[in-house]
DSSP file (Angstrom, degrees, kcal/mol; ACC not computed):
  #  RESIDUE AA STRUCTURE BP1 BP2  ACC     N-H-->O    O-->H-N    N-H-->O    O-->H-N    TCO  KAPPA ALPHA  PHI   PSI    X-CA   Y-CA   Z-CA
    1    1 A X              0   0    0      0, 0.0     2,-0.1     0, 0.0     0, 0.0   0.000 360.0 360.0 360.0 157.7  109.0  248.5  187.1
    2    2 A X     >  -     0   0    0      1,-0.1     4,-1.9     0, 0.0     3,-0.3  -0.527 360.0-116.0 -84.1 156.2  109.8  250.3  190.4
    3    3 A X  T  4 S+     0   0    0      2,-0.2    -1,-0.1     1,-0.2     4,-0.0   0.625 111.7  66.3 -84.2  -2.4  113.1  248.8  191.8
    4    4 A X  T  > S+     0   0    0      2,-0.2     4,-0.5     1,-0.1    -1,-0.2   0.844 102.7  42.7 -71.7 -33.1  110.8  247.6  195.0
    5    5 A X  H >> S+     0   0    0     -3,-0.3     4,-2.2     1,-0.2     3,-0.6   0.889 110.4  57.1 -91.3 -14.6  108.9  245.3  193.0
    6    6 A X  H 3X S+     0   0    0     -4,-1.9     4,-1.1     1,-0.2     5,-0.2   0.774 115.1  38.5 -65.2   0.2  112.0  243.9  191.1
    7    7 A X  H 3> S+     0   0    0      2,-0.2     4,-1.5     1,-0.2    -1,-0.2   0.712 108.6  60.7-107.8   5.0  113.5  243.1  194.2
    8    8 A X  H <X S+     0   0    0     -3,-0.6     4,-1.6    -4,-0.5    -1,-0.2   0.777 114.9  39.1 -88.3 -46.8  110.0  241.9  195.5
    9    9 A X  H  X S+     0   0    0     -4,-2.2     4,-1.2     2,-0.2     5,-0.3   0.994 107.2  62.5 -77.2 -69.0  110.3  239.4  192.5
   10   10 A X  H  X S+     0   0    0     -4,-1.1     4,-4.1     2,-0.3     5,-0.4   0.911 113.4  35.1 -10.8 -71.2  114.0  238.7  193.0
   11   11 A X  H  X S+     0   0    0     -4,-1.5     4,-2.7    -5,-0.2     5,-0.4   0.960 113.1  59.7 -74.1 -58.3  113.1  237.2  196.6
   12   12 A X  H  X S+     0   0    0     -4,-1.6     4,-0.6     1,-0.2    -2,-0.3   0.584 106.1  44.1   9.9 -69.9  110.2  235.9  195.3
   13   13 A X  H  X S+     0   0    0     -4,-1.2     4,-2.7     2,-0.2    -1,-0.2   0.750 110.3  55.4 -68.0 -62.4  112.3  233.8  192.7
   14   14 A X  H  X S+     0   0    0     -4,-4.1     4,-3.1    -5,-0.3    -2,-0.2   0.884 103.8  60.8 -61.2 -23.9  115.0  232.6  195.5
   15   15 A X  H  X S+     0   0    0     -4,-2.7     4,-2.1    -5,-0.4    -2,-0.2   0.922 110.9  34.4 -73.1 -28.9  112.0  231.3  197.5
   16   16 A X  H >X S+     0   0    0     -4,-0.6     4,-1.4    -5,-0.4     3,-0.8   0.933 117.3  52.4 -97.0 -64.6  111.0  229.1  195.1
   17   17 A X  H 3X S+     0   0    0     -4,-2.7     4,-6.5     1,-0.3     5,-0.3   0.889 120.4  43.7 -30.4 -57.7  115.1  228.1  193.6
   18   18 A X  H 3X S+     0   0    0     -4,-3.1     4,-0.6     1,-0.2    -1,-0.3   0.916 110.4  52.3 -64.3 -40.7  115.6  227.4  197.6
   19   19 A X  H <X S+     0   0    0     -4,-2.1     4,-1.5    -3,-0.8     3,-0.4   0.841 119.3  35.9 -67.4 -45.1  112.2  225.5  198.0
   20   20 A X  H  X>S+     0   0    0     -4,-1.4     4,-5.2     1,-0.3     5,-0.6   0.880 111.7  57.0 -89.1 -27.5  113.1  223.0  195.0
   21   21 A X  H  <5S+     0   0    0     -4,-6.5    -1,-0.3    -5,-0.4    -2,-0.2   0.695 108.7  46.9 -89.4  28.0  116.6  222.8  195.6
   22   22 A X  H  X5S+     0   0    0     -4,-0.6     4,-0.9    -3,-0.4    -2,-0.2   0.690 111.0  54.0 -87.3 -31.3  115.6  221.6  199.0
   23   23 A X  H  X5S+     0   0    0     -4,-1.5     4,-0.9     2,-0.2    -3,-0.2   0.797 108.7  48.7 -58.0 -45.2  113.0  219.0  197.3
   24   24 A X  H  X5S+     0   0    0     -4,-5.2     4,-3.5     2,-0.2     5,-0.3   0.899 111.9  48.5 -76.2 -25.9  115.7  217.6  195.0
   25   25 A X  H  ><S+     0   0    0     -5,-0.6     4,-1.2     1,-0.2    -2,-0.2   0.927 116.2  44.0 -65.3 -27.2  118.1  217.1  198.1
   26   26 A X  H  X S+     0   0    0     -4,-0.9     4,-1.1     2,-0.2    -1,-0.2   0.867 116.9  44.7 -74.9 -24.5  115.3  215.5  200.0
   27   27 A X  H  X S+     0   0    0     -4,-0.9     4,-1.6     1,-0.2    -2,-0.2   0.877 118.1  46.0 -93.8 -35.0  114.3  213.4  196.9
   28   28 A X  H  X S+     0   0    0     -4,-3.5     4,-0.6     1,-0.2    -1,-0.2   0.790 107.7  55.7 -73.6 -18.2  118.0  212.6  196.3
   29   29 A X  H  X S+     0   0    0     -4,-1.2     4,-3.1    -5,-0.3     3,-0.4   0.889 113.1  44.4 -65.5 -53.5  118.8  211.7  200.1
   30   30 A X  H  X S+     0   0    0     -4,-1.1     4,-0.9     1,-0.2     5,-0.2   0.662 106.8  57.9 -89.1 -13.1  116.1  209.3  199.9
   31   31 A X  H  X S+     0   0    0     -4,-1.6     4,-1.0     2,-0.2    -1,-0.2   0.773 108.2  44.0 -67.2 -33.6  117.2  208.1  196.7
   32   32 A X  H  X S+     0   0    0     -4,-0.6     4,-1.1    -3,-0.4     5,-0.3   0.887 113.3  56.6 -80.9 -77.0  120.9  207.1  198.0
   33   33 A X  H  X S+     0   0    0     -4,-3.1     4,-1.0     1,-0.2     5,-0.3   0.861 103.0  47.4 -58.3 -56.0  119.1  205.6  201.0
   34   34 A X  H >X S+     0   0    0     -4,-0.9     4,-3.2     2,-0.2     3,-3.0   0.934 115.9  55.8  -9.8 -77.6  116.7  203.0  198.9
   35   35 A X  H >< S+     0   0    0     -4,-1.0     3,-2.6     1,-0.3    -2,-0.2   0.820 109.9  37.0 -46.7 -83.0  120.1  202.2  197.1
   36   36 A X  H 3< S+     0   0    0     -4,-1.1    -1,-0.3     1,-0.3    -2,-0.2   0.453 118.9  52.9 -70.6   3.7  122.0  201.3  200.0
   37   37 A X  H << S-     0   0    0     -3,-3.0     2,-0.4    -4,-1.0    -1,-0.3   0.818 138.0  -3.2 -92.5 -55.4  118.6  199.6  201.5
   38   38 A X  S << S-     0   0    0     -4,-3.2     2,-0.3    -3,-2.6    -1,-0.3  -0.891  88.3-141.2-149.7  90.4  118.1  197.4  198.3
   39   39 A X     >  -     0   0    0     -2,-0.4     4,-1.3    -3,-0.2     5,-0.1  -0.509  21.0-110.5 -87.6 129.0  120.7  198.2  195.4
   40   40 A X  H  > S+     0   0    0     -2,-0.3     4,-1.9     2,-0.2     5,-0.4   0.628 112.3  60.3 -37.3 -30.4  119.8  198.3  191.6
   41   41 A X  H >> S+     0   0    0      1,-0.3     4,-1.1     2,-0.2     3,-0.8   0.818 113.8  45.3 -55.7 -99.7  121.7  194.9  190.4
   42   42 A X  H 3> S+     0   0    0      1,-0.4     4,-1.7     2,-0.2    -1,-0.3   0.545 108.4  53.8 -25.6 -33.1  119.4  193.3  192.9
   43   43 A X  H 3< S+     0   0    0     -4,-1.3    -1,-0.4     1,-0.2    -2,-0.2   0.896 108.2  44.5 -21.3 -78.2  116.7  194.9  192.0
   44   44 A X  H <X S+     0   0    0     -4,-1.9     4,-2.2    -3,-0.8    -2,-0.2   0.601 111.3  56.8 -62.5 -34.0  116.8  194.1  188.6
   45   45 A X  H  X S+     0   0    0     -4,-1.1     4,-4.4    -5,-0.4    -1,-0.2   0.971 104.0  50.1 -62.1 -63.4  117.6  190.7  189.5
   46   46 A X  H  X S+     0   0    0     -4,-1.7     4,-1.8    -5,-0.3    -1,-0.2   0.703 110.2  56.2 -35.1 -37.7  114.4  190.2  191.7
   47   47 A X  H >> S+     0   0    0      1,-0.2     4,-1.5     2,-0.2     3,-1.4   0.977 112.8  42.9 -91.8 -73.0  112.2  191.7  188.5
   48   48 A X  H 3X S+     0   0    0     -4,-2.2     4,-3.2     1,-0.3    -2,-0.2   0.644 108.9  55.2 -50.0 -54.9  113.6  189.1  186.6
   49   49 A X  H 3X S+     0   0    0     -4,-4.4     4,-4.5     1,-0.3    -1,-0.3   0.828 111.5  46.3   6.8 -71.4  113.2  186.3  189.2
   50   50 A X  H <X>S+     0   0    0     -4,-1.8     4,-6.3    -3,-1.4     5,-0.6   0.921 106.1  58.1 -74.2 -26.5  109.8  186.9  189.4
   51   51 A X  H  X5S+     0   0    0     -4,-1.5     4,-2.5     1,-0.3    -2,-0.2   0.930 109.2  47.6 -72.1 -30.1  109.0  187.1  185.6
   52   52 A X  H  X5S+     0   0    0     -4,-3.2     4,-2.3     1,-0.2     5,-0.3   0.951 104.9  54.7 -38.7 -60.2  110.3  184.1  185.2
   53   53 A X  H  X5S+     0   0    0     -4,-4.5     4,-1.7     1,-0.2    -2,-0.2   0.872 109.1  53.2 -51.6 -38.1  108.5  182.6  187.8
   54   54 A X  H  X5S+     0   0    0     -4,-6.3     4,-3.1     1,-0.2    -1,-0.2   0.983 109.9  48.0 -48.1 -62.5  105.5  183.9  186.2
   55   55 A X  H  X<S+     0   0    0     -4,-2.5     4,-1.1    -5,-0.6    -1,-0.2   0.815 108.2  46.9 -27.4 -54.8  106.2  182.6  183.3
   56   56 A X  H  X S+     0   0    0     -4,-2.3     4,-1.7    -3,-0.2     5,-0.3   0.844 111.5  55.6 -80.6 -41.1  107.0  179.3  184.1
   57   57 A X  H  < S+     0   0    0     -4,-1.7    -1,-0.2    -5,-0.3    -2,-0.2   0.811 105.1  50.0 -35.0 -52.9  104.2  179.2  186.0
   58   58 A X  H  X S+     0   0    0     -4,-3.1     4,-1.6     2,-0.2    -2,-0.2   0.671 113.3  51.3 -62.5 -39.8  101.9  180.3  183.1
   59   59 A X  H  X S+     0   0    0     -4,-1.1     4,-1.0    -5,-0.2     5,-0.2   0.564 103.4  49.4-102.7   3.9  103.4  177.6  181.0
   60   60 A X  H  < S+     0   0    0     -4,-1.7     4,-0.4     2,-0.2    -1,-0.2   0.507 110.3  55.2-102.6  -4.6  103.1  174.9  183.0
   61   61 A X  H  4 S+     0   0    0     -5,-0.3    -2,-0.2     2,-0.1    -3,-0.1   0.881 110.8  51.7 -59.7 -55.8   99.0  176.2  183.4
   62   62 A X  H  X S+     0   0    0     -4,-1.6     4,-1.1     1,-0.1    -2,-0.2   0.867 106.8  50.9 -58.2 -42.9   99.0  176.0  179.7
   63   63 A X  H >X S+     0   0    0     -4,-1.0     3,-1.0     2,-0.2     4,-0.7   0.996 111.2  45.3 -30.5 -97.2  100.4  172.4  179.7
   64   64 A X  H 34 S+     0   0    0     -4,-0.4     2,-0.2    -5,-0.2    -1,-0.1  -0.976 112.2  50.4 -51.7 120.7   98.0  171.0  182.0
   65   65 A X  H 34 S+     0   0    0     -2,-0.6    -1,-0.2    -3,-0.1    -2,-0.2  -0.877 120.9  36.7  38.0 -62.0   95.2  172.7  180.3
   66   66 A X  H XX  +     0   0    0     -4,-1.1     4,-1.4    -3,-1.0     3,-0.6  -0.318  66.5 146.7 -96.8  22.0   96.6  171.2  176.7
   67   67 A X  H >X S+     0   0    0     -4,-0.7     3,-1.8     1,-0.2     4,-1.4   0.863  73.5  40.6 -50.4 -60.5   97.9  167.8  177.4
   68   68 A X  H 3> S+     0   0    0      1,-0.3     4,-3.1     2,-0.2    -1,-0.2   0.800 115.2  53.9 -76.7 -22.4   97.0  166.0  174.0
   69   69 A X  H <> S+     0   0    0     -3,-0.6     4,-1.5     1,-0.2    -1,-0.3   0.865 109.6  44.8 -68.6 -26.0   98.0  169.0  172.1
   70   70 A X  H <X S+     0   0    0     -3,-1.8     4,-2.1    -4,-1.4    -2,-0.2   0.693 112.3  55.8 -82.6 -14.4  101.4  169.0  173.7
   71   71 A X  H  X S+     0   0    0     -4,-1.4     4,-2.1    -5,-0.2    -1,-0.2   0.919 107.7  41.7 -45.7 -57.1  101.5  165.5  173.1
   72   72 A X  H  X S+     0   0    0     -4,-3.1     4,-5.8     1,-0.2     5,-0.3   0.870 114.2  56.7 -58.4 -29.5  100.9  165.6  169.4
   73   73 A X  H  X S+     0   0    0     -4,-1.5     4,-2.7     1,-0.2    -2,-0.2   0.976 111.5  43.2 -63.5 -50.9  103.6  168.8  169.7
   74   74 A X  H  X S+     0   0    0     -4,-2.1     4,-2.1     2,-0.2    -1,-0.2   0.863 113.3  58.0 -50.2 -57.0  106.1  166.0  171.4
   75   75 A X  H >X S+     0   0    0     -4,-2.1     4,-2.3     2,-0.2     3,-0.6   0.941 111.5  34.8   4.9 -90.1  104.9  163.6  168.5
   76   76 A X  H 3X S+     0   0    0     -4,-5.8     4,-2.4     1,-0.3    -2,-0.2   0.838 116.9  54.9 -73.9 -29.8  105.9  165.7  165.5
   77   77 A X  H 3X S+     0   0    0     -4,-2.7     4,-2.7    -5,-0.3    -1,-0.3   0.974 110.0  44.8 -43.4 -56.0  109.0  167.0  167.3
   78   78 A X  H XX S+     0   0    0     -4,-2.1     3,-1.6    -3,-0.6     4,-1.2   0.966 117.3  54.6 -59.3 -73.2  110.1  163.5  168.0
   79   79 A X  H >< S+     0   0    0     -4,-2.3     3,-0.6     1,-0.3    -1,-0.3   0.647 103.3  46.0  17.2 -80.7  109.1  163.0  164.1
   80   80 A X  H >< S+     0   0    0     -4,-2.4     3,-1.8     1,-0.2     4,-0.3   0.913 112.3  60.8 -81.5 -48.2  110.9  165.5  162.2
   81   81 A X  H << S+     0   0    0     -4,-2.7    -1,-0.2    -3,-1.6    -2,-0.2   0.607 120.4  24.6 -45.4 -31.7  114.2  164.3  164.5
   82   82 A X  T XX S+     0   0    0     -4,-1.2     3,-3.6    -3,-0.6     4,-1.9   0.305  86.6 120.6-124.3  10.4  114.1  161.2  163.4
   83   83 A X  T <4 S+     0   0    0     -3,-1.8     5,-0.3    -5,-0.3     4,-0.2   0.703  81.0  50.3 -58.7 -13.5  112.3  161.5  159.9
   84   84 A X  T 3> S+     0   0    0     -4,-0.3     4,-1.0     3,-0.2    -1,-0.3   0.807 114.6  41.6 -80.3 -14.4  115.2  160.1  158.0
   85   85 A X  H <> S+     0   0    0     -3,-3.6     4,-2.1     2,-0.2    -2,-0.2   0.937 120.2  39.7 -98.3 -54.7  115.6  157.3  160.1
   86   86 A X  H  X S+     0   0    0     -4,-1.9     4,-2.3    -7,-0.3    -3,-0.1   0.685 110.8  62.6 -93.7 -14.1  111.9  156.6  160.4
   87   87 A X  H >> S+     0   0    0     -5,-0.4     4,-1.1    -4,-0.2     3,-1.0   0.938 107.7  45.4 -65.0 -89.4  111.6  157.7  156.2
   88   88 A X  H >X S+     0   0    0     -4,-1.0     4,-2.7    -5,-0.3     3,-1.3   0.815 109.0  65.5 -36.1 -56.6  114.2  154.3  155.3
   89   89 A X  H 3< S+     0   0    0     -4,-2.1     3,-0.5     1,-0.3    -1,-0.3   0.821 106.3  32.1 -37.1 -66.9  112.0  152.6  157.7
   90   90 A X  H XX S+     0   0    0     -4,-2.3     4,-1.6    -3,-1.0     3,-0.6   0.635 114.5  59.7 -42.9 -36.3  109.0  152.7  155.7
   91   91 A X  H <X S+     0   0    0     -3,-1.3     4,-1.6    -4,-1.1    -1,-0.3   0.856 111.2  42.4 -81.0 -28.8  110.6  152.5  152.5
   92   92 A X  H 3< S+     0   0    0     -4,-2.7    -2,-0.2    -3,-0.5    -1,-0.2   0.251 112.4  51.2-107.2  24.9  111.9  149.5  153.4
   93   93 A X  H <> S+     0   0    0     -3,-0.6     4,-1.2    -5,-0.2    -2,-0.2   0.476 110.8  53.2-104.9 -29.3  108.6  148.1  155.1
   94   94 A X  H >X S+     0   0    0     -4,-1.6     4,-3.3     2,-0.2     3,-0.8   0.967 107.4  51.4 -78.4 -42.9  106.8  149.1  151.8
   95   95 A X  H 3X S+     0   0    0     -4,-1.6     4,-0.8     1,-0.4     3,-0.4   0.904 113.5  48.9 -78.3 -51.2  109.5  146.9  149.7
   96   96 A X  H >> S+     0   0    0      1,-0.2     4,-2.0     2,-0.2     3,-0.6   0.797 105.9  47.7  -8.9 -63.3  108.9  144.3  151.7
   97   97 A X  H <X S+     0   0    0     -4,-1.2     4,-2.3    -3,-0.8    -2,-0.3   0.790 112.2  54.6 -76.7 -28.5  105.7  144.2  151.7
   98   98 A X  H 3< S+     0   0    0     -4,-3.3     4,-0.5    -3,-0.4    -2,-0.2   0.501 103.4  53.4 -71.7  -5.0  105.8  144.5  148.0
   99   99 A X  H <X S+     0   0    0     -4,-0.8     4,-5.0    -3,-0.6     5,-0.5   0.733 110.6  45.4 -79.5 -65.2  107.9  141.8  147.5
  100  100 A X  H  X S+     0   0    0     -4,-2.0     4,-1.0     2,-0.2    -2,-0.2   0.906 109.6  56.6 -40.2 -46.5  105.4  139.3  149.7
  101  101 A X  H  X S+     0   0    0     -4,-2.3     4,-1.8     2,-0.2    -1,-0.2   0.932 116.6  41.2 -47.2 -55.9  102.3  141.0  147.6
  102  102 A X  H  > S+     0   0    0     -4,-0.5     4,-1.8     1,-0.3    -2,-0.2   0.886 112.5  52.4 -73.3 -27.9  104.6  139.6  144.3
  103  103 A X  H  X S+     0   0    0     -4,-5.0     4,-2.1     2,-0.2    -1,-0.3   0.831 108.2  44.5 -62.8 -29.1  105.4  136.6  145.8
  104  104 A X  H >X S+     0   0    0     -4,-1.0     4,-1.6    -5,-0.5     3,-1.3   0.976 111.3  58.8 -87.4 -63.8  101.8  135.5  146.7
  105  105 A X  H 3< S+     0   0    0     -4,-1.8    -2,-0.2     1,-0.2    -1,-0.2   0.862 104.7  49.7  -1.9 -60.9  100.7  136.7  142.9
  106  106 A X  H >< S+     0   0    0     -4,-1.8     3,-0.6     1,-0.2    -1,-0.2   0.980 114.6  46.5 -53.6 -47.6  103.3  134.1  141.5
  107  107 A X  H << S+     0   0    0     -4,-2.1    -2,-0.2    -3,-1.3    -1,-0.2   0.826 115.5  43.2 -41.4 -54.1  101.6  131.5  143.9
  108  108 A X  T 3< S+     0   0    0     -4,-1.6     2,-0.7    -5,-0.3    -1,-0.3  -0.092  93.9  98.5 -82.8  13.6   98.0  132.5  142.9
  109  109 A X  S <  S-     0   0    0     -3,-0.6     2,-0.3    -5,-0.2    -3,-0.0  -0.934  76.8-125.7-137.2 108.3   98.9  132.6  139.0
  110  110 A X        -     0   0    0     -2,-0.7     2,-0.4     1,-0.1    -2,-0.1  -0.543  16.4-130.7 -93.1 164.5   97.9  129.5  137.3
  111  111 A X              0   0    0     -2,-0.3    -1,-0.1     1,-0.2    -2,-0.0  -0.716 360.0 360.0-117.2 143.9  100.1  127.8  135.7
  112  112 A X              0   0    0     -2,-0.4    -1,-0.2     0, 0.0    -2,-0.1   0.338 360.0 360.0-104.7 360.0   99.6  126.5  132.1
């Protein structure tokens, strides 16, 4: 190449290095200024905020939607919490009741 067109490329080459590093200073200027406008912690804080609030929002749609299923869900929770307690109940509503069953059998059994 003739040494006019390397230096023809040469400026060439600094116009575009100056063009972008004037585009990242503008993009970084405005980058700083956003931050001190609205700073990430807060940001982040805000995203979260709302996704809760979506959320909560969403499940309390579902709710009302589902009543008798969340009921039964309330049900078996309660259940399973107390299934030891409510287990002895039974066993000792059935023995009961199986003692009254023999007793009326003795009653009912004639006697020779």
């Amino acid at each position: 190449m003739a040494p006019d067109a390397l230096e023809t490329e040469l400026i060439a080459a600094r116009a575009l290095r100056d063009m972008a590093r004037g585009i990242v200073r503008t993009d970084w200027t405005t980058l700083r200024q956003s931050l001190s406008e609205r700073p990430i912690a807060r940001r982040v804080r805000d995203k979260a905020f709302a996704g809760a609030r979506d959320a909560a929002k969403g499940g309390a749609d579902l709710a009302r939607h589902n009543l008798p299923l969340l009921g039964l869900a309330g049900a078996a929770a309660i259940g399973w919490l107390f299934r030891k307690r409510l287990g002895a109940l039974c066993q000792t509503g059935w023995s009961r009741i199986a003692q009254r069953i023999a007793a009326l059998r003795k009653t009912r059994e004639p006697t020779a």
